[in-house]
N, CA, C and O of each residue as an XYZ file, in Angstrom:
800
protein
N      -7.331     37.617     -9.830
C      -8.075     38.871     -9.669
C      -8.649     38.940     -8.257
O      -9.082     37.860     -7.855
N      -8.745     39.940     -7.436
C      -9.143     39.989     -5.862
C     -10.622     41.063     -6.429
O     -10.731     42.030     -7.183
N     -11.541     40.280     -5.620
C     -12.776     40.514     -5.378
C     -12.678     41.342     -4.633
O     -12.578     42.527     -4.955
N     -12.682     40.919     -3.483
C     -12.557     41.885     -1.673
C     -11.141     41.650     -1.081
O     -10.151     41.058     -1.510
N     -11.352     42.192     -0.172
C     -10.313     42.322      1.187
C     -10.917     42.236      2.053
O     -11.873     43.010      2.040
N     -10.826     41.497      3.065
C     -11.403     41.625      4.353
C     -10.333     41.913      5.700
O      -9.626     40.929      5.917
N     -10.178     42.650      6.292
C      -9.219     42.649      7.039
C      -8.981     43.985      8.370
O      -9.906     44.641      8.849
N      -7.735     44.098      8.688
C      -7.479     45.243      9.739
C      -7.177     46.587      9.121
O      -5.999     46.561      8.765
N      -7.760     47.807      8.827
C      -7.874     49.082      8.492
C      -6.540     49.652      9.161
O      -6.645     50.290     10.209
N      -5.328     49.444      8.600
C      -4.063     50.311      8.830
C      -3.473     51.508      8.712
O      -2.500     52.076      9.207
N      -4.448     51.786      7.800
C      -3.970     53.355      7.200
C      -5.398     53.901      6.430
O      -5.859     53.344      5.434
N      -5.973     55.035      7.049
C      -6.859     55.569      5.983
C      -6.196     57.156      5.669
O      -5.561     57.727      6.556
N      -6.403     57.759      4.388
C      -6.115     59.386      4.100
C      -5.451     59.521      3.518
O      -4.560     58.692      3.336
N      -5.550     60.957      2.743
C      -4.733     60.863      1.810
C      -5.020     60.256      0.173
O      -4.262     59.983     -0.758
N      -6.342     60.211      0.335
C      -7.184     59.285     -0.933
C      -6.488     57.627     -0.713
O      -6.243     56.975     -1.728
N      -6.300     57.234      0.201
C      -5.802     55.800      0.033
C      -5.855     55.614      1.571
O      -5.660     56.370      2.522
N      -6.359     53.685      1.379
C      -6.526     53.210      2.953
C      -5.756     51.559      2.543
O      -5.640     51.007      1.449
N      -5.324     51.111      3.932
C      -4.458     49.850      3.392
C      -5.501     49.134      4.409
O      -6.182     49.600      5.322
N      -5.355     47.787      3.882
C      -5.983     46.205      4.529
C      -4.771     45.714      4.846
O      -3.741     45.700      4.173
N      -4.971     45.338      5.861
C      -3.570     43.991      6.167
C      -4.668     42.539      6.440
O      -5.504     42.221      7.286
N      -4.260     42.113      5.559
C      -5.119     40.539      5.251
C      -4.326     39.574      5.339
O      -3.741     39.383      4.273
N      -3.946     38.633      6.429
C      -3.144     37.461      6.692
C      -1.565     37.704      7.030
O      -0.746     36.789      6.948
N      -1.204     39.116      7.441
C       0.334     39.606      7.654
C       0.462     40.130      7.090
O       1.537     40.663      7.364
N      -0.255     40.877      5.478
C       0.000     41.480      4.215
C      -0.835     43.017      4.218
O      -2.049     42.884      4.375
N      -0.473     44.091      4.106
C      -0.892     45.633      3.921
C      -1.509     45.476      2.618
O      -0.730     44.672      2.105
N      -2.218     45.669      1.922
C      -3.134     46.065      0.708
C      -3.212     47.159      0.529
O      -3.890     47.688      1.410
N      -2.810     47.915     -0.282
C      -2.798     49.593     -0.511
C      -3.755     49.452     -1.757
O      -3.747     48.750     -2.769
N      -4.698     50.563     -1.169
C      -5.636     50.844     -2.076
C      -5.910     51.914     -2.236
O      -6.321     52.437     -1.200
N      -5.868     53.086     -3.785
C      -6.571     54.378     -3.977
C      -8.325     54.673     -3.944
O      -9.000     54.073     -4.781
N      -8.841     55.369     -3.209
C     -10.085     55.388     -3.329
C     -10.833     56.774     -3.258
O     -10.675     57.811     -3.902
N     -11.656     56.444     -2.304
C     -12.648     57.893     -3.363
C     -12.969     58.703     -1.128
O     -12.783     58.389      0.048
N     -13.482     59.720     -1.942
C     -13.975     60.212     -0.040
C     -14.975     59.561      0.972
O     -14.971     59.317      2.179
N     -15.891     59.384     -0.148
C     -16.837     58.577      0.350
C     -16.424     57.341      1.054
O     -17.174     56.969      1.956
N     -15.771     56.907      0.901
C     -14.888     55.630      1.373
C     -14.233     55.669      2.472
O     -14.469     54.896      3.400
N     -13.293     56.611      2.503
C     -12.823     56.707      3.645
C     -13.442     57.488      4.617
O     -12.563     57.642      5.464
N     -14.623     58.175      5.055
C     -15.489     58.766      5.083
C     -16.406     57.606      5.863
O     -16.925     57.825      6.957
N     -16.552     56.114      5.015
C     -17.566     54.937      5.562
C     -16.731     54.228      6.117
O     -17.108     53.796      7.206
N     -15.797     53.951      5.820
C     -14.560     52.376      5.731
C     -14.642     52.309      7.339
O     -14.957     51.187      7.736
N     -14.448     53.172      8.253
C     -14.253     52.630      9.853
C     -13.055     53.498     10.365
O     -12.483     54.354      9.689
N     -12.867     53.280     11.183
C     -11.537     53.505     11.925
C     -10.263     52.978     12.036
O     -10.161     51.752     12.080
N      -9.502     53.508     12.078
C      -8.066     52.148     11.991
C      -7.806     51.045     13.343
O      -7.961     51.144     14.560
N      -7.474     50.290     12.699
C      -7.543     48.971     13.534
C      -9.237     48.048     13.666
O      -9.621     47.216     14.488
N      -9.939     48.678     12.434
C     -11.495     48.347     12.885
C     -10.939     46.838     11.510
O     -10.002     46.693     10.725
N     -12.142     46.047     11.894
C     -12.370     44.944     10.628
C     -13.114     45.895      9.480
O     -14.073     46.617      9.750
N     -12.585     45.794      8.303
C     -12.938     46.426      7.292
C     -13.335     45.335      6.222
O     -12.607     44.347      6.138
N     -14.548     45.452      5.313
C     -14.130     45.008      3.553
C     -14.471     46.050      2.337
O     -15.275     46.980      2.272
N     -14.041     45.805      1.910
C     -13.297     46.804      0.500
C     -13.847     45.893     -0.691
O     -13.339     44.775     -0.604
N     -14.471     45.974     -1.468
C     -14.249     45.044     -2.600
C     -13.649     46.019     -3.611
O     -13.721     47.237     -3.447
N     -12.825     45.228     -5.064
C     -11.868     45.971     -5.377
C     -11.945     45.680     -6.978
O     -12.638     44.933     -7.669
N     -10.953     46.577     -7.234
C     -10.253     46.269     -8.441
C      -8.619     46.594     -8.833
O      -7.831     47.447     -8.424
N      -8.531     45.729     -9.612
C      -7.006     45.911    -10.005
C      -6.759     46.043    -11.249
O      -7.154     45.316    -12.161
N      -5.885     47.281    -11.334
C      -5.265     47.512    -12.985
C      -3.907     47.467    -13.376
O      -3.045     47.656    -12.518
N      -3.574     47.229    -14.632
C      -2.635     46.815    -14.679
C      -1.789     47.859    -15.744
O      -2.274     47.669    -16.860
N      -0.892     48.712    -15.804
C      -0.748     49.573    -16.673
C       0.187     50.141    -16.951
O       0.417     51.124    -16.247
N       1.321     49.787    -18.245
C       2.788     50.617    -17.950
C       3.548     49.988    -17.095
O       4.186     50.774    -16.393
N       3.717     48.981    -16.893
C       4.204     47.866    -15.257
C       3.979     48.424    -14.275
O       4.754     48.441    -13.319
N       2.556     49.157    -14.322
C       2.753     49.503    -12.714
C       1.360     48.770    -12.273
O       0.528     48.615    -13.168
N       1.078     48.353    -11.086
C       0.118     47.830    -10.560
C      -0.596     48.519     -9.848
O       0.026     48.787     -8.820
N      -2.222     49.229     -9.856
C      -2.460     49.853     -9.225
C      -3.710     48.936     -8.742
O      -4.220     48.113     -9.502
N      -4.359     49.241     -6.830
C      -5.614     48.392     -6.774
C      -6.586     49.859     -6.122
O      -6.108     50.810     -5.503
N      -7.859     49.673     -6.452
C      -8.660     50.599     -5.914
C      -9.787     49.874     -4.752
O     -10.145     48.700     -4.848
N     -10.073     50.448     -4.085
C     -11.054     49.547     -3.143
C     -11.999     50.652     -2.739
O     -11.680     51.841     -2.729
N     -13.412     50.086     -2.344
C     -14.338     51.089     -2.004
C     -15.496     49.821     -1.423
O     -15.710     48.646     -1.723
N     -16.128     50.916     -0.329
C     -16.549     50.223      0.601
C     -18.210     49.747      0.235
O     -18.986     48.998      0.828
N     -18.330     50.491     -0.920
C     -19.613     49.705     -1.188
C     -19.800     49.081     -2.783
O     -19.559     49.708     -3.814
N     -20.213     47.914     -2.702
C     -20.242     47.157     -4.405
C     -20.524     48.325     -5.726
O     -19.944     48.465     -6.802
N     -21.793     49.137     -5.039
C     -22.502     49.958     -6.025
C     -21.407     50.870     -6.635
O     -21.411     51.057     -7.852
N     -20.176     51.628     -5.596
C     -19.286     52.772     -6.024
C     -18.236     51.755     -6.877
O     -17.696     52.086     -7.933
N     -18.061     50.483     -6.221
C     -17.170     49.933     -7.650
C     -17.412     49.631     -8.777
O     -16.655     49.455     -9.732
N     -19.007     49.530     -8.643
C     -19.350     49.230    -10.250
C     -19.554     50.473    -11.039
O     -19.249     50.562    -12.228
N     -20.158     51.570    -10.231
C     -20.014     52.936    -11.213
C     -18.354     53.128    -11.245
O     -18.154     53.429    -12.422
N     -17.487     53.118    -10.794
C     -16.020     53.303    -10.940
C     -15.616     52.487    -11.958
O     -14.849     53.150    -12.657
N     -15.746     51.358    -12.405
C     -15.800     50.291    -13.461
C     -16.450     50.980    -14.802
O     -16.187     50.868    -16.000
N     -17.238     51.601    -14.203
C     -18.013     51.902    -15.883
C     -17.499     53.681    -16.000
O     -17.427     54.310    -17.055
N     -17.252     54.109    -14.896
C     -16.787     55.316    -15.723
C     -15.547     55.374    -16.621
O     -15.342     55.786    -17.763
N     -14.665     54.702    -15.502
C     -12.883     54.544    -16.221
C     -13.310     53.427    -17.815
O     -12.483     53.409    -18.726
N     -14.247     52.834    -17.908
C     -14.697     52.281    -19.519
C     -14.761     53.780    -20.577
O     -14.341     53.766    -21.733
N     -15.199     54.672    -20.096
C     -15.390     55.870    -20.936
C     -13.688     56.188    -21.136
O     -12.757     56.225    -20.332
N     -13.775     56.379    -22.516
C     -12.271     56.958    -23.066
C     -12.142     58.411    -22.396
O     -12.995     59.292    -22.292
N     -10.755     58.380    -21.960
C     -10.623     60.426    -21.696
C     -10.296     59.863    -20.284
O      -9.156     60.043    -19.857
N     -11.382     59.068    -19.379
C     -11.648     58.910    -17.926
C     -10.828     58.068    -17.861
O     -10.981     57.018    -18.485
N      -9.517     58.342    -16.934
C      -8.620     57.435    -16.152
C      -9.376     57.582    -14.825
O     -10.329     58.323    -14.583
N      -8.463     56.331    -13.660
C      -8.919     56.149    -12.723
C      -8.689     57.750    -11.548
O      -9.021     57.624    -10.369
N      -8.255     58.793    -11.927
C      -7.847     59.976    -11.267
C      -9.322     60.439    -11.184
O      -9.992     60.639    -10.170
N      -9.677     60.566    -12.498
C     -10.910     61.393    -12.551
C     -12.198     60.721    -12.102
O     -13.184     61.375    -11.763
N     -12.154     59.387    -12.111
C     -13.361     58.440    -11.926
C     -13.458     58.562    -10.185
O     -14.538     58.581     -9.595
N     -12.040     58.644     -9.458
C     -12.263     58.630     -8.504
C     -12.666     60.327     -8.017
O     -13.457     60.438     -7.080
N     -12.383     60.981     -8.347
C     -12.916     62.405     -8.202
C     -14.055     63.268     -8.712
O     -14.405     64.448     -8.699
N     -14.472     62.044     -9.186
C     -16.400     62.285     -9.572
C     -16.868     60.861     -8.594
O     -17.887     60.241     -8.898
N     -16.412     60.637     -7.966
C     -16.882     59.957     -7.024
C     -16.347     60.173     -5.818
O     -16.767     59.420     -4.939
N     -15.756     60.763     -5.584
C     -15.456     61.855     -4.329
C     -16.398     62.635     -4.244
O     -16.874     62.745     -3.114
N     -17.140     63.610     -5.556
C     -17.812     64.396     -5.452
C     -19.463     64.499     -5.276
O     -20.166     65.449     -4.931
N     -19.847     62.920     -5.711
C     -21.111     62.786     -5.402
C     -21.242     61.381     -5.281
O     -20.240     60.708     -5.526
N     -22.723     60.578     -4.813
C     -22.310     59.422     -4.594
C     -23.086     58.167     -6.409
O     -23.735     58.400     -7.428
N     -22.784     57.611     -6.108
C     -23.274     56.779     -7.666
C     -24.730     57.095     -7.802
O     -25.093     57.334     -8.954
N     -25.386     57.132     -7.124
C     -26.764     57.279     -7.171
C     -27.171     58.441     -7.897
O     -27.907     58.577     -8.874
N     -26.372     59.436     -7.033
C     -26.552     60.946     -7.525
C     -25.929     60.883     -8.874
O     -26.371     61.543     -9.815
N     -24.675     59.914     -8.991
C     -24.399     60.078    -10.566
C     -24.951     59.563    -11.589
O     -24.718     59.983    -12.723
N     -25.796     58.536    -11.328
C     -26.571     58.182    -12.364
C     -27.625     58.971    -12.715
O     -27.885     59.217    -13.893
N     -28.367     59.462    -11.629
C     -29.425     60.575    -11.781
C     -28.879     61.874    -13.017
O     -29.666     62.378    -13.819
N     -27.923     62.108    -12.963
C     -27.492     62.842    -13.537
C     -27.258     62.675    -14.928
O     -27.717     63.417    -15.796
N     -26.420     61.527    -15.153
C     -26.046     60.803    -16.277
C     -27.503     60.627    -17.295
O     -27.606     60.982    -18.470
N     -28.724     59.861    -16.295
C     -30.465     59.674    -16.882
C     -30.939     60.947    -17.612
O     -31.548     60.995    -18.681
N     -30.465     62.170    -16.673
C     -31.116     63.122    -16.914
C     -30.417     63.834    -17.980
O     -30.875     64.929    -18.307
N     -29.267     63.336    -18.639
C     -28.718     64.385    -19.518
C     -28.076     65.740    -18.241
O     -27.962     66.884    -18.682
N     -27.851     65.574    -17.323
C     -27.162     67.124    -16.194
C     -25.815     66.727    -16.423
O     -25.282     65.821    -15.781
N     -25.042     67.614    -17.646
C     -23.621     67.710    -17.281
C     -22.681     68.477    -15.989
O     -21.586     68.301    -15.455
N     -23.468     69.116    -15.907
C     -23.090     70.606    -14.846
C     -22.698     69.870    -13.338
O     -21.806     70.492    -12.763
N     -23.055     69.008    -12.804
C     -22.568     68.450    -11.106
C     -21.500     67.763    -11.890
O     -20.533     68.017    -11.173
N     -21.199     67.313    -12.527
C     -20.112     66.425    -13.465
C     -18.814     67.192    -13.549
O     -17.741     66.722    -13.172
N     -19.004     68.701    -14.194
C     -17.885     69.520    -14.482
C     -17.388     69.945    -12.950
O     -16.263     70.351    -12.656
N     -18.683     69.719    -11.917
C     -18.056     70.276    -10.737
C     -16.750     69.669     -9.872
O     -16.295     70.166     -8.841
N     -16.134     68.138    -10.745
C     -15.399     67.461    -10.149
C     -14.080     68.188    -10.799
O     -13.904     68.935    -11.762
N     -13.186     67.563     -9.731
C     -11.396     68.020    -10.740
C     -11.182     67.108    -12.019
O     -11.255     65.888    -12.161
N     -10.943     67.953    -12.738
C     -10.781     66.989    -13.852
C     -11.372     66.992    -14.853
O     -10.954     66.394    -15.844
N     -12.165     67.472    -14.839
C     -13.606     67.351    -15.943
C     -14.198     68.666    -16.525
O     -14.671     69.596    -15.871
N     -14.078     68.566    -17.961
C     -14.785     69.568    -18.363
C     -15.866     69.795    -19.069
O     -16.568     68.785    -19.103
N     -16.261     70.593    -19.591
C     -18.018     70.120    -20.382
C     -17.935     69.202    -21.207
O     -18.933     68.499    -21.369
N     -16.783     68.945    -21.937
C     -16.675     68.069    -23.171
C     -17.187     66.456    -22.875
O     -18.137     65.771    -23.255
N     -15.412     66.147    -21.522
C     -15.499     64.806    -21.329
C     -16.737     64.701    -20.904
O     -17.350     63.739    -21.368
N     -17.631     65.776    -19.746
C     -18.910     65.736    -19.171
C     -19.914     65.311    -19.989
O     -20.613     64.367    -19.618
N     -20.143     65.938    -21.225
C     -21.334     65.409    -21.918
C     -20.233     63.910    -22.824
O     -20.910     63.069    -23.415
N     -19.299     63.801    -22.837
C     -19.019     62.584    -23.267
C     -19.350     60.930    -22.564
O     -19.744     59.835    -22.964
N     -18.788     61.749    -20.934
C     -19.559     60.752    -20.036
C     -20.805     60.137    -20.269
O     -21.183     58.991    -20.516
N     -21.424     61.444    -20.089
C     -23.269     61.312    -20.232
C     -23.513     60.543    -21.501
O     -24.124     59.483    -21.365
N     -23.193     60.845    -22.542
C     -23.997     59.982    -24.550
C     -23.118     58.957    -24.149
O     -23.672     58.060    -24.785
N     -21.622     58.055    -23.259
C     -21.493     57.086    -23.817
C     -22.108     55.979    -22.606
O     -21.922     54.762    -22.625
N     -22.898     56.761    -21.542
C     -23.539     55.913    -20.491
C     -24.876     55.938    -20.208
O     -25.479     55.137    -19.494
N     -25.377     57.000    -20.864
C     -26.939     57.136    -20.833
C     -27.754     56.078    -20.455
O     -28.460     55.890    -19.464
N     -27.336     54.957    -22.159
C     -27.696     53.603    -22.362
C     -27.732     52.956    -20.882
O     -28.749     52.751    -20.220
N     -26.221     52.644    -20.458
C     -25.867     51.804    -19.765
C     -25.921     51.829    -18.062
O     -25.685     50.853    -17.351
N     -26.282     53.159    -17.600
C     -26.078     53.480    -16.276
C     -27.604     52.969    -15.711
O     -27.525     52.728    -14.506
N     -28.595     52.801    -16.107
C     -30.094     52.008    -15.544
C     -29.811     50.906    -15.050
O     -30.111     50.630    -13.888
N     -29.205     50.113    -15.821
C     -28.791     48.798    -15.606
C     -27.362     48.389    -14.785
O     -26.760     47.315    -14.802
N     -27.050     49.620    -14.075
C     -26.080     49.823    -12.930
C     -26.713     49.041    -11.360
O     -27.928     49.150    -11.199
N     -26.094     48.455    -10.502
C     -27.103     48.034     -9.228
C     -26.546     49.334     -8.591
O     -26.716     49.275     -7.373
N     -26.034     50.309     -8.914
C     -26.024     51.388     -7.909
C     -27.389     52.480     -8.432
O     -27.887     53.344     -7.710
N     -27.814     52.160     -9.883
C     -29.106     53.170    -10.290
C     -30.156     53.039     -9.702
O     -30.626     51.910     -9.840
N     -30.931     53.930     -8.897
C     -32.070     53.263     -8.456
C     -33.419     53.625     -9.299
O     -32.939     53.519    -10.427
N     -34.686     53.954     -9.498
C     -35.874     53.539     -9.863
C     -35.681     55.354    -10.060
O     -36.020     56.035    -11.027
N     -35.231     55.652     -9.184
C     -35.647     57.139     -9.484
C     -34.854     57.824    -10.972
O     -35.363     58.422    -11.920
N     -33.578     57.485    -10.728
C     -32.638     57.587    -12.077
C     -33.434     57.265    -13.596
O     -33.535     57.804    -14.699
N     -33.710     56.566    -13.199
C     -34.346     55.481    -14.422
C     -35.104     56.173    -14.947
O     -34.885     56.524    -16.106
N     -36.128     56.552    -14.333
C     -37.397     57.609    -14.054
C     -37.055     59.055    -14.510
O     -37.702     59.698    -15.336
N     -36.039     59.434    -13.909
C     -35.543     60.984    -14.361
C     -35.249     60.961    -15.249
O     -35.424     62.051    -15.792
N     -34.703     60.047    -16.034
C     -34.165     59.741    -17.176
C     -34.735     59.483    -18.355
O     -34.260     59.851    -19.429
N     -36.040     58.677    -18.184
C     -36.949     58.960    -19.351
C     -37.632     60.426    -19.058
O     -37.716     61.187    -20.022
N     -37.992     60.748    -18.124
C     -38.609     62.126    -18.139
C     -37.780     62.870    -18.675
O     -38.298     63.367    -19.675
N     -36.548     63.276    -18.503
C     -35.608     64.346    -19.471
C     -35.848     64.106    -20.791
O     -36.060     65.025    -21.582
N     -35.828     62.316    -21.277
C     -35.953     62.922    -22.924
C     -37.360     62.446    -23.067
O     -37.576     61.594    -23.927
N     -38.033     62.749    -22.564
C     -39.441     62.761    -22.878
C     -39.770     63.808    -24.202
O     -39.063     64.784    -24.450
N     -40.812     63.470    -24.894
C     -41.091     64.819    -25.432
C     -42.315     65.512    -25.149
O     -42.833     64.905    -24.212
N     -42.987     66.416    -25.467
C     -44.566     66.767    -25.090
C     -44.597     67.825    -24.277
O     -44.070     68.933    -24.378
N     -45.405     67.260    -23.307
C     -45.751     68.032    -22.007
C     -44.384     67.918    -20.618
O     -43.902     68.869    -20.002
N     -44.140     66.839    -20.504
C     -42.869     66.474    -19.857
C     -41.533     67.135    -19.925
O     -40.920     67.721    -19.033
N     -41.166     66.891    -21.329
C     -40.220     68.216    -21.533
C     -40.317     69.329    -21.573
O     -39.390     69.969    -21.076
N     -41.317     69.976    -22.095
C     -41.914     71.261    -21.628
C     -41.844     71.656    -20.501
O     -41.316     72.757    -20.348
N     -42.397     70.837    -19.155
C     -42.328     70.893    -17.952
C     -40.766     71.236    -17.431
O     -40.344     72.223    -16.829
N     -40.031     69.944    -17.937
C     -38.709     69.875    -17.293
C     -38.126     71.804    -17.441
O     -37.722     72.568    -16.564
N     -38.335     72.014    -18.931
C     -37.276     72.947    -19.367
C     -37.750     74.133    -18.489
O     -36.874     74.963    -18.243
N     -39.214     74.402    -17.875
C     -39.819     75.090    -17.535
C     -39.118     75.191    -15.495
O     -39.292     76.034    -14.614
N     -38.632     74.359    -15.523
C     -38.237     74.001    -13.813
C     -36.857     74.521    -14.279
O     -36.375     75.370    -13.528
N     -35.947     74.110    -15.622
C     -35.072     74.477    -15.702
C     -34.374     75.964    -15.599
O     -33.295     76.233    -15.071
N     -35.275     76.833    -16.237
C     -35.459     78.029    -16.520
C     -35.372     78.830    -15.332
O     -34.534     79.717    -15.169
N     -36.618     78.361    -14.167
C     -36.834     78.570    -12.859
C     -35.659     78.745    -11.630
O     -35.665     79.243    -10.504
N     -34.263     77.788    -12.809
C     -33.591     77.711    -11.770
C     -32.907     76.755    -10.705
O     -32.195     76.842     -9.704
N     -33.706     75.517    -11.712
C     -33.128     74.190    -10.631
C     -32.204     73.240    -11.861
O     -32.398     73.295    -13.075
N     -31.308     72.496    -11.240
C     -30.912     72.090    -12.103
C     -31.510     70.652    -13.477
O     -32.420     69.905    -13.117
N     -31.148     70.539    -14.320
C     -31.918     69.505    -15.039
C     -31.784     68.090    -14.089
O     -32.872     67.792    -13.596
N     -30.998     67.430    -13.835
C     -31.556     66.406    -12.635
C     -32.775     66.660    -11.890
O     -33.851     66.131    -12.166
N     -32.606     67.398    -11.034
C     -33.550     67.787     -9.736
C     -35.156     67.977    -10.472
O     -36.224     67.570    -10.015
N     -34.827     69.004    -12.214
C     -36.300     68.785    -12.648
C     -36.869     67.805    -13.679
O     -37.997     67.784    -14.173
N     -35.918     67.075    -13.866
C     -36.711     65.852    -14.209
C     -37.316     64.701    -13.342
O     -38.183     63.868    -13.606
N     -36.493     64.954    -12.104
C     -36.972     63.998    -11.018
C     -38.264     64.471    -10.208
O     -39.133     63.692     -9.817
N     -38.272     65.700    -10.031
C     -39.504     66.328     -9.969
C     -41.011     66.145    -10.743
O     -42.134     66.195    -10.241
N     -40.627     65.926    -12.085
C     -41.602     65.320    -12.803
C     -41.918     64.262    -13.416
O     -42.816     64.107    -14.243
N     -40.691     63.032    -12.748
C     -40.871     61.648    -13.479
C     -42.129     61.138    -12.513
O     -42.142     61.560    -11.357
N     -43.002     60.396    -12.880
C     -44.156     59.906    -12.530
C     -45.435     60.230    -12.650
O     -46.423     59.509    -12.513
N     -45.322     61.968    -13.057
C     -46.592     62.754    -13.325
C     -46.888     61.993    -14.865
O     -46.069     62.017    -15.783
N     -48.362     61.255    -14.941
C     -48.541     61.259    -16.523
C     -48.670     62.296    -17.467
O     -48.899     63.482    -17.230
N     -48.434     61.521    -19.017
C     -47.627     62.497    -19.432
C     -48.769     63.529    -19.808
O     -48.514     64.723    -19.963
N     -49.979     63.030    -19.939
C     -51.357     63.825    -20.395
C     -51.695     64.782    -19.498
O     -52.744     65.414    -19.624
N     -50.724     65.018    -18.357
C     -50.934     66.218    -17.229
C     -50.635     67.659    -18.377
O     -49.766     67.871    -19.222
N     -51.575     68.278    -17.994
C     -51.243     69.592    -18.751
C     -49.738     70.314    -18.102
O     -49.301     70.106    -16.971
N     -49.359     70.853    -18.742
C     -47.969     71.532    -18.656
C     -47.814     72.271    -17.156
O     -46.815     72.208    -16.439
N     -48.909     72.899    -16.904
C     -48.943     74.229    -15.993
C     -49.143     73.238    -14.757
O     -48.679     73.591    -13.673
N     -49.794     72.042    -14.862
C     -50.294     71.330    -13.429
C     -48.726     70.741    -13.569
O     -48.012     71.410    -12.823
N     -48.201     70.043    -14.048
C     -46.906     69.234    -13.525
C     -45.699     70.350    -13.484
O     -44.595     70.139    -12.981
N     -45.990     71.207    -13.917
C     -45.070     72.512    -12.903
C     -44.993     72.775    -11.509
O     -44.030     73.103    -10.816
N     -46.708     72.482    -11.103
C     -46.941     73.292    -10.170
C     -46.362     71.714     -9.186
O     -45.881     71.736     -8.053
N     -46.599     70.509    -10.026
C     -46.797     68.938     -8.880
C     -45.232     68.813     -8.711
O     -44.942     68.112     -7.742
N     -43.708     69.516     -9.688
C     -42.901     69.588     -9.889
C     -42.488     70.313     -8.720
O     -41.739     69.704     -7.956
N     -42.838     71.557     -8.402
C     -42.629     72.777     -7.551
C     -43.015     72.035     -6.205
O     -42.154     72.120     -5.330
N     -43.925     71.468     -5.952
C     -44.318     71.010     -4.862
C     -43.185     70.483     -4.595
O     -42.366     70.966     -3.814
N     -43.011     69.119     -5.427
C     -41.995     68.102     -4.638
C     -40.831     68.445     -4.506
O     -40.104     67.755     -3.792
N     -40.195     69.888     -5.311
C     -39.151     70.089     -5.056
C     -38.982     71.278     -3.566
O     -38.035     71.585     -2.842
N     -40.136     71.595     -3.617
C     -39.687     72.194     -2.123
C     -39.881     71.755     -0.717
O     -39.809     72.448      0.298
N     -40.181     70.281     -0.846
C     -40.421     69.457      0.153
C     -39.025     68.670      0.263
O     -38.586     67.984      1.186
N     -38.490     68.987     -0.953
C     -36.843     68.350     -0.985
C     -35.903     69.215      0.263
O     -35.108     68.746      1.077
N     -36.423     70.913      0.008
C     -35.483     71.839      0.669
C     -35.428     72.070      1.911
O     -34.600     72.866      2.355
């Protein structure tokens, strides 16, 4: 099994960039973001990777940061999600942003990839909810947005209330993860509104 590649950047585009590691080209499918970070050709590159095996065909994916291979690992785990679509919800936003999403229950940036429709979208979301916190690409904020969406009380109240307004459910649960929850409704609207227009 190959961990990484370390090597000379021969080819990037085209959703695929090759390593030549010891005289040998490494062809790898990957995501935008990647080729986007990876370098220039002829630069020293590493890739850490994965390889699948499927139908006799051998395919390897590489991406330039640990965090996008481990959300790429756990999406293609979801049934429905081959590696086409995993890499084109990761073309479309980066893991961070997808976990935020995933925490928050937001199918909607999800459907915005090729490939995906509300179904697999909220299928994504109930079969990773659990599991995407405990991602090293999730950070504190995910986590956070994520109990605030299924909060109940004042919190959800809040959220649905940002929702309504117009922002999407990510953006307003992250807006109100940290406000306690004994904040009356109308104040963590307003502490919600704040932080989201300091975002814009």
């Amino acid at each position: 099994m190959l961990y990484a590649l370390k090597g000379t950047l021969v080819l990037a585009g085209d959703g695929q960039i090759a390593v030549e590691c010891g005289g040998v080209a490494y062809l790898c499918r990957t995501t935008l973001s990647t080729l986007s970070a990876v370098g220039r050709l002829g630069d020293t590159v590493q890739v850490y990777t994965l390889m699948q095996v499927r139908n006799e065909a051998v395919e390897l994916f590489g991406f330039a940061d640990k965090g996008e291979l481990d959300c790429f690992k756990m999406l293609v785990g979801v049934s429905g999600v081959g590696a086409r679509i995993g890499l084109g919800i990761l073309s479309s936003m980066t893991p961070e942003r997808f976990a935020l999403c995933v925490a928050a229950g937001d199918h909607k940036p999800l459907v915005a990839a090729p490939g995906v429709g509300k179904k697999l979208a909220e299928r994504i979301i109930l079969e990773l909810r659990d599991k995407v916190g405990g991602g090293s690409f999730a950070t504190t904020e995910a986590v956070s947005a994520g109990q605030a969406a299924r909060s109940a009380g004042n919190i959800h109240e809040a959220v649905s209330a940002l929702v309504v307004l117009g922002y999407s459910q990510t953006d307003a649960a992250l807006a109100v993860s940290g406000i306690p929850e004994e904040t009356p409704v109308e104040e963590m609207i307003k502490q919600g509104l704040r932080k989201l227009a300091k975002k814009r």
